[in-house]
Residue frames relative to the residue before (quaternion, step in Angstrom):
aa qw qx qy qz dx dy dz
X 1.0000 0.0000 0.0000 0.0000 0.00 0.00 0.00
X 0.5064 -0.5964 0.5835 0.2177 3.77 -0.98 1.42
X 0.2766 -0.7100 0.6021 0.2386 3.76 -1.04 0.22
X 0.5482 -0.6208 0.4977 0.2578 3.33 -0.67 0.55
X 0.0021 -0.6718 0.7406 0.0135 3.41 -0.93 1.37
X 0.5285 -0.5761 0.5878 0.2082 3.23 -2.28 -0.09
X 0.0311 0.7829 -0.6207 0.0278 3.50 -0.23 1.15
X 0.1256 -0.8015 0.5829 0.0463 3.60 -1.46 0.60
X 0.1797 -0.7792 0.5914 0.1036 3.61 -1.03 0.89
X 0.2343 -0.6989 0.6429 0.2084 3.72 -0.92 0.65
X 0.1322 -0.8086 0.5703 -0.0588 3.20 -0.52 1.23
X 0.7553 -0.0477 -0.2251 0.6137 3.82 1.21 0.17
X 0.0843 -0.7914 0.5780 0.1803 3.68 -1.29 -0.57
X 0.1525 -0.6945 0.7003 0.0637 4.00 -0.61 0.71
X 0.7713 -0.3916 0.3776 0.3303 3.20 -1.87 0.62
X 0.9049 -0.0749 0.0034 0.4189 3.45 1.04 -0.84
X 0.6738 0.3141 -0.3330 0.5800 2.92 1.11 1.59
X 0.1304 -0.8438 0.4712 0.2212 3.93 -0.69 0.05
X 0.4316 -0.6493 0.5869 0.2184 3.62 -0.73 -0.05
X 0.0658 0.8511 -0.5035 0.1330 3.63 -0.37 1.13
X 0.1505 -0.8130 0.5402 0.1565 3.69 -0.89 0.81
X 0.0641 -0.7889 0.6085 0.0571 3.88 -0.23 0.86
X 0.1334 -0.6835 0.7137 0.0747 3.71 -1.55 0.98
X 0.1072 -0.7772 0.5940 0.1778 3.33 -1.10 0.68
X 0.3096 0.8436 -0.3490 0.2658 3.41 0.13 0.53
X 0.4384 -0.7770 0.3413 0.2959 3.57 -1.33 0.99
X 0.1504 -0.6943 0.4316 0.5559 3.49 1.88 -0.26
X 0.8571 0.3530 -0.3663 0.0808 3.38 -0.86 1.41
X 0.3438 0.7048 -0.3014 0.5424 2.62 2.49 0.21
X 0.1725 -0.8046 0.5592 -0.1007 3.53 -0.96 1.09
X 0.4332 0.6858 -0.3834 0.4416 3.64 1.76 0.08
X 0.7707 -0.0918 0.2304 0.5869 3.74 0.00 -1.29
X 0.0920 -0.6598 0.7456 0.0153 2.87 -1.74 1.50
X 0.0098 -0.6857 0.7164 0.1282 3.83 -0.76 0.42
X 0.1937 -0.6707 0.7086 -0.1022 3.28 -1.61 1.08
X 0.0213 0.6644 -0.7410 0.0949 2.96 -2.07 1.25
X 0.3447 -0.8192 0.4582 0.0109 3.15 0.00 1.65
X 0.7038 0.2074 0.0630 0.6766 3.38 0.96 -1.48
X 0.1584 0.6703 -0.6916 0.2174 3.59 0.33 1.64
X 0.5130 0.6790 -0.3962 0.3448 3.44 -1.82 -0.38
X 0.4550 -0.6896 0.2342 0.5124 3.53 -0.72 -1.03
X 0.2020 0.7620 -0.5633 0.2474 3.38 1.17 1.29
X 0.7669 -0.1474 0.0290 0.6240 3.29 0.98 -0.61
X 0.4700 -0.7624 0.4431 0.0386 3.51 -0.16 1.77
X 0.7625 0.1362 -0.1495 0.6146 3.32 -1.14 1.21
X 0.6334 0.4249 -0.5057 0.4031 4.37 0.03 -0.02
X 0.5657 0.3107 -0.5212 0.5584 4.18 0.50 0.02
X 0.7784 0.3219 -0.4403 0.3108 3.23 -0.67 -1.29
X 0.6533 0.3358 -0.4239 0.5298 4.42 0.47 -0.11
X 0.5177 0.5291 -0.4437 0.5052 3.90 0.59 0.76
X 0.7896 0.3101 -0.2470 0.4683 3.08 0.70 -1.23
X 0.4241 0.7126 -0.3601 0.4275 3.87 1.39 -0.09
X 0.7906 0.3669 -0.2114 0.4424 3.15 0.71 -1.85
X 0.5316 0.6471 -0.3086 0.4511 3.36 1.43 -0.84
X 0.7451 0.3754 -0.2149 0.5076 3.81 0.54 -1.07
X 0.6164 0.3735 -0.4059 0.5620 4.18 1.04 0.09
X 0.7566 0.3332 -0.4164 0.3783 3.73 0.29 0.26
X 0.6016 -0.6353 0.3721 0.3099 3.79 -0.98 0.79
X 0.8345 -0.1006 -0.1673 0.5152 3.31 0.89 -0.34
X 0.2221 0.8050 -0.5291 0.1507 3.74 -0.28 1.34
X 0.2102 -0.7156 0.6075 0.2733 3.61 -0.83 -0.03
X 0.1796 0.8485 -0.4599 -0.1905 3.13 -1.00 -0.11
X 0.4480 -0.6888 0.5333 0.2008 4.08 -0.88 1.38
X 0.2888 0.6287 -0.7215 0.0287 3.38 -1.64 0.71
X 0.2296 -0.6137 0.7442 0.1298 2.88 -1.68 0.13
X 0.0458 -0.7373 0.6646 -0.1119 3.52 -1.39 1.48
X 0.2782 -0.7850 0.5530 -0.0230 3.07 -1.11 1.81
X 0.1715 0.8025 -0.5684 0.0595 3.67 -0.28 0.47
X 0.1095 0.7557 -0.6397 0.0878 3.82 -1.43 1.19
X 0.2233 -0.8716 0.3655 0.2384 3.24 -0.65 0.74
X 0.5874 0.5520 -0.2734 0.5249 3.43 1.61 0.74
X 0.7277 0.3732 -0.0983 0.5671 3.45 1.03 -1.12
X 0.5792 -0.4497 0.5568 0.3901 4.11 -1.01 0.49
X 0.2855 -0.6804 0.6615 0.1338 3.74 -0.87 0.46
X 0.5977 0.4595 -0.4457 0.4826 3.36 0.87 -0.67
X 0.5767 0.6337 -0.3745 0.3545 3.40 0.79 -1.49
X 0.6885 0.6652 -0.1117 0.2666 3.49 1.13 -1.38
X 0.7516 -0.0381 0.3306 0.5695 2.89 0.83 -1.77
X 0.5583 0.4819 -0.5482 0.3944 3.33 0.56 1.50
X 0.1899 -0.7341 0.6414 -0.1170 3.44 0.02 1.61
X 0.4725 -0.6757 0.4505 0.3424 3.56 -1.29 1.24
X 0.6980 -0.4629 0.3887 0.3841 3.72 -1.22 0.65
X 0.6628 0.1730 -0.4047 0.6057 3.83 0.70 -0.38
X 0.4906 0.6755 -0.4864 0.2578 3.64 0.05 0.18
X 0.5930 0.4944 -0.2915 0.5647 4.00 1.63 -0.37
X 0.1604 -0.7505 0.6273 -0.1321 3.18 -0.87 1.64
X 0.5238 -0.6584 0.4298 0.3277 3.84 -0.53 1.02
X 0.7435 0.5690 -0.2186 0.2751 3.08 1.02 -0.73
X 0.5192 0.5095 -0.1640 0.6663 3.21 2.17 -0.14
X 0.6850 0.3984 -0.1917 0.5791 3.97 1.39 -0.63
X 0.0856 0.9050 -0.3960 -0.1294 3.32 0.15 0.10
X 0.4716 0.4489 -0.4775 0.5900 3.43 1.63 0.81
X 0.5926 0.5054 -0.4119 0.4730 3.81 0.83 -0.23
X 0.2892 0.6094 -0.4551 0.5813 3.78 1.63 -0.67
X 0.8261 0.3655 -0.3791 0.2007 3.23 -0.73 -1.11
X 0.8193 0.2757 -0.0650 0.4984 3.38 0.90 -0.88
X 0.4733 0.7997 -0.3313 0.1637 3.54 1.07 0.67
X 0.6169 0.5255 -0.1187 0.5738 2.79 2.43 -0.32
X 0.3119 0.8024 -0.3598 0.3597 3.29 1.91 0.54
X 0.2655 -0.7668 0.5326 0.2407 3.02 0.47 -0.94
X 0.2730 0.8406 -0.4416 -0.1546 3.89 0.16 0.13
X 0.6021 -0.4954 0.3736 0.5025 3.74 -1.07 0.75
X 0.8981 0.1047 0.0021 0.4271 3.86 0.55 -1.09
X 0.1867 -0.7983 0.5566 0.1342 3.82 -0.34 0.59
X 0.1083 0.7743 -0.6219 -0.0446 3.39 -0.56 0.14
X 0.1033 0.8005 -0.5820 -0.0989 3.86 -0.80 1.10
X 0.2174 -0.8037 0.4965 0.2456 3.11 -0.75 0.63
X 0.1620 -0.7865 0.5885 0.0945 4.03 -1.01 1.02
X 0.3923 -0.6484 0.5486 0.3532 3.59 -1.41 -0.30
X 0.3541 -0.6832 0.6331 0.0838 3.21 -1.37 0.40
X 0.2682 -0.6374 0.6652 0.2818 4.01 -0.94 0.61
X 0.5170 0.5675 -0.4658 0.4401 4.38 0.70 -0.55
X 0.2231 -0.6050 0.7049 0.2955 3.31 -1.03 0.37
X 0.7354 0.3379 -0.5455 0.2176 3.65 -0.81 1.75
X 0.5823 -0.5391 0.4197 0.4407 3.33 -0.87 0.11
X 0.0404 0.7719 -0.6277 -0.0924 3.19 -1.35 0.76
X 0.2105 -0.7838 0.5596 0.1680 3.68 -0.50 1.10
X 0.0381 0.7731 -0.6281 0.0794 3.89 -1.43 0.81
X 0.1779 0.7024 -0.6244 0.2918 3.35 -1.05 -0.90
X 0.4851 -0.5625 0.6286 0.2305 3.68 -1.91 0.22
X 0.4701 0.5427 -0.6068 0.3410 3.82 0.82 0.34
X 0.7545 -0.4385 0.3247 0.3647 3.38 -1.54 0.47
X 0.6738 -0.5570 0.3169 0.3677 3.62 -1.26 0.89
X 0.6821 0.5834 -0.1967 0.3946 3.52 1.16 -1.63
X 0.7408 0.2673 -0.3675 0.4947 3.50 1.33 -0.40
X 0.3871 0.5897 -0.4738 0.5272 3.53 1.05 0.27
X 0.7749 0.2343 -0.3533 0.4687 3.63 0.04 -0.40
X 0.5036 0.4857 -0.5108 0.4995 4.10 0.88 -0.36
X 0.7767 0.4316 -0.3379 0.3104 3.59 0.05 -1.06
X 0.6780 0.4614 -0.3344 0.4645 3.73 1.32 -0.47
X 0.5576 0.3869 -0.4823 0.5538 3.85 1.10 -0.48
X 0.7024 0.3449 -0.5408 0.3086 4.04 0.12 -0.22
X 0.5559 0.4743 -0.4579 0.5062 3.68 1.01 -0.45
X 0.5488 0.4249 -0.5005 0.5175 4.08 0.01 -0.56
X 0.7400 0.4838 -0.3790 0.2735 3.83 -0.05 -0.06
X 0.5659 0.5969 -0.0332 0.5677 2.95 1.85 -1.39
X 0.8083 0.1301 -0.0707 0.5698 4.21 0.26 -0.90
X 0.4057 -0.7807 0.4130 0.2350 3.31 -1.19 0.28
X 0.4378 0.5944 -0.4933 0.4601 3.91 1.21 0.57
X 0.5640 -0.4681 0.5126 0.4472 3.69 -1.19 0.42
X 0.1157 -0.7249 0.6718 0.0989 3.59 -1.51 1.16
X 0.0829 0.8334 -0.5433 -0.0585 3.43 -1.14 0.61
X 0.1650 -0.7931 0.4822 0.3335 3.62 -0.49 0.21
X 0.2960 -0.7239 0.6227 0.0247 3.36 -1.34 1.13
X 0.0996 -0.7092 0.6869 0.1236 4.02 -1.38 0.71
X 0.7869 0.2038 -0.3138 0.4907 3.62 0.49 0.00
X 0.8518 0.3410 -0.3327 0.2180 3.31 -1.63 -0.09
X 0.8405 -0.1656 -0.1748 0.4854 4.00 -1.09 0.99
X 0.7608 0.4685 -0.0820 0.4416 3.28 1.38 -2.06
X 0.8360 0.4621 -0.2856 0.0775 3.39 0.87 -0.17
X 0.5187 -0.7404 0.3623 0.2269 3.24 1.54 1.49
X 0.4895 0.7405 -0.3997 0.2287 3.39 0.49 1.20
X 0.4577 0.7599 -0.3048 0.3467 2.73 2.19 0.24
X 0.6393 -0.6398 0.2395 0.3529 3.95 -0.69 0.29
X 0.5233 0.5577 -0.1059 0.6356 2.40 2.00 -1.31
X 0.5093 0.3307 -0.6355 0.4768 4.15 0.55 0.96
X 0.5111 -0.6800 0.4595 0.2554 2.98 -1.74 0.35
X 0.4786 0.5378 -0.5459 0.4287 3.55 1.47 0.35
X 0.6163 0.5993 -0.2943 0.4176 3.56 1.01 0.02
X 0.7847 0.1489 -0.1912 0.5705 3.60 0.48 -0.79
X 0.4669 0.4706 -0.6373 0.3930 4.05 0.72 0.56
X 0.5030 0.7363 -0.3660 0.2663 4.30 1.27 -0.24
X 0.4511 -0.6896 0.3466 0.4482 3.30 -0.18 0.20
X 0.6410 0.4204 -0.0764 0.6376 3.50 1.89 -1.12
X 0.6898 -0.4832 0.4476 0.3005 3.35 0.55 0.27
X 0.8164 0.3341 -0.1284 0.4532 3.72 0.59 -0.72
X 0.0919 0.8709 -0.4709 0.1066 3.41 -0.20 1.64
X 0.5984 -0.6552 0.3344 0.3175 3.86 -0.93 0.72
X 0.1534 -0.7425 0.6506 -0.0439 3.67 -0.04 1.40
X 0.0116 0.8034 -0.5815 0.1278 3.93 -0.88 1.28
X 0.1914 -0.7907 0.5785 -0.0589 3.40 0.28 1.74
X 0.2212 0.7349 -0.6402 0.0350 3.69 -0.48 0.91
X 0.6595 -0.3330 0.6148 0.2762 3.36 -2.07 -0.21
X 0.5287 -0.6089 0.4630 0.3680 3.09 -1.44 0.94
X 0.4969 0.6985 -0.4097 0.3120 3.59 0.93 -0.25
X 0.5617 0.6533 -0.1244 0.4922 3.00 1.09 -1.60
X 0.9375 0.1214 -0.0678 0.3189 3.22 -0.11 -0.93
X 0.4564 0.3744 -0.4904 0.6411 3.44 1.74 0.99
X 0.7317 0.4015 -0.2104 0.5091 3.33 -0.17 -2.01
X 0.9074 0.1203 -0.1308 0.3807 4.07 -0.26 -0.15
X 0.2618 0.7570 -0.5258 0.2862 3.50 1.36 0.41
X 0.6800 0.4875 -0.3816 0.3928 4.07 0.88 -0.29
X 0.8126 0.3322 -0.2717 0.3943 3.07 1.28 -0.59
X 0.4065 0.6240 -0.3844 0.5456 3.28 1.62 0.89
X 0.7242 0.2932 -0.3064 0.5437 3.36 0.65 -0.72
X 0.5684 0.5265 -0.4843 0.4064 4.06 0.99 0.24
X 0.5055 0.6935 -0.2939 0.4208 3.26 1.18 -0.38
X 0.7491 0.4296 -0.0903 0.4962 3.16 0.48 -1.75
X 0.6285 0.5525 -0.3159 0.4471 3.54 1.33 -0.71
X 0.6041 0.5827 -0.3153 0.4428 3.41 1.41 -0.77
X 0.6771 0.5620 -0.1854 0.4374 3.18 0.75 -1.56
X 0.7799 0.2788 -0.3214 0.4591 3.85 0.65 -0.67
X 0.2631 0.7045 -0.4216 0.5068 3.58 1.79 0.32
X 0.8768 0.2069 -0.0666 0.4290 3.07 -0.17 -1.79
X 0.5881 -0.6624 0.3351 0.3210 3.92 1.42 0.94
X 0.3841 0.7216 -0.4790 0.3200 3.73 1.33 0.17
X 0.7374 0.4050 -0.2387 0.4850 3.89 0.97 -0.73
């Protein structure tokens, strides 16, 4: 088995900021990919709890991209919708788009102060995985299959990087994902433990 290293591609730059895409990953694991599309400060605190959940499990990869300027809105910058990333524009996401993985997990931000949980995995684990997170963080958690937040389209990539089509889409609060990012990613650590994801 190949150890997982960290490789990184600059894929834009501004006068005072750049746009980077970073894979961690052994090129050959096919179990668990966690993802942070809109790391950096497009949406604060979603890489660095990717690359956590990604570094506590034995065999995971995990994809982000992190946008950071110190004049211009990063979001403004570099928050393309989730079906909106095309290997062909990522070229470390290229690398691993034809993997297939048993489990996706991406993690996004939210301006609501709660946790919404989506994605194309079935409804029944969408609703186990939000009553175990509603135990675990304090905003209201709910899981959701239609409207803006619920990342159920084919055409996201927490969806077609799955092997089945049906990946974990985690819409949180900035709370969430600084102030409670440990007890989210203990969760999720259980759950892919106990084979539920």
């Amino acid at each position: 088995m190949t150890p997982a290293s960290f490789r990184t591609h600059r894929l834009e730059e501004t006068d005072t900021g750049h746009y980077t895409e970073l894979l961690y990953d052994d090129g050959d694991t096919d179990e668990i990919l966690v993802c942070a599309a809109h790391g950096g400060h497009v949406e604060p605190g979603t890489a660095e709890q990717a690359l956590d959940l990604a570094a506590r499990l034995p065999r995971a990869s995990c994809w982000a991209c992190l946008g950071y300027d110190e004049q211009r809105s990063p979001f403004e910058l570099w928050h393309p919708p989730s079906s909106a990333f095309s290997p062909d524009d990522y070229p470390l996401l290229g690398e691993i788009a034809d993997r297939g993985f048993e489990t996706v997990v991406s993690f996004h931000g939210l301006g609501d102060d709660r946790v919404l949980v989506g994605g194309g995995i079935d409804t029944d684990t969408k609703r186990y995985v939000s009553d175990r997170l509603a135990d675990a963080v304090t905003p209201p958690v709910e899981p959701v299959s239609t409207g803006p937040y619920a990342g159920v389209s084919p055409d996201n990539f927490v969806n077609w990087l799955a092997r089945d089509g049906g990946g974990l889409q985690l819409e949180q609060s900035r709370t969430v994902r600084i102030d409670e990012r440990e007890a989210v990613n203990s969760v999720l650590e259980r759950l892919l433990a106990e084979d539920v994801l």
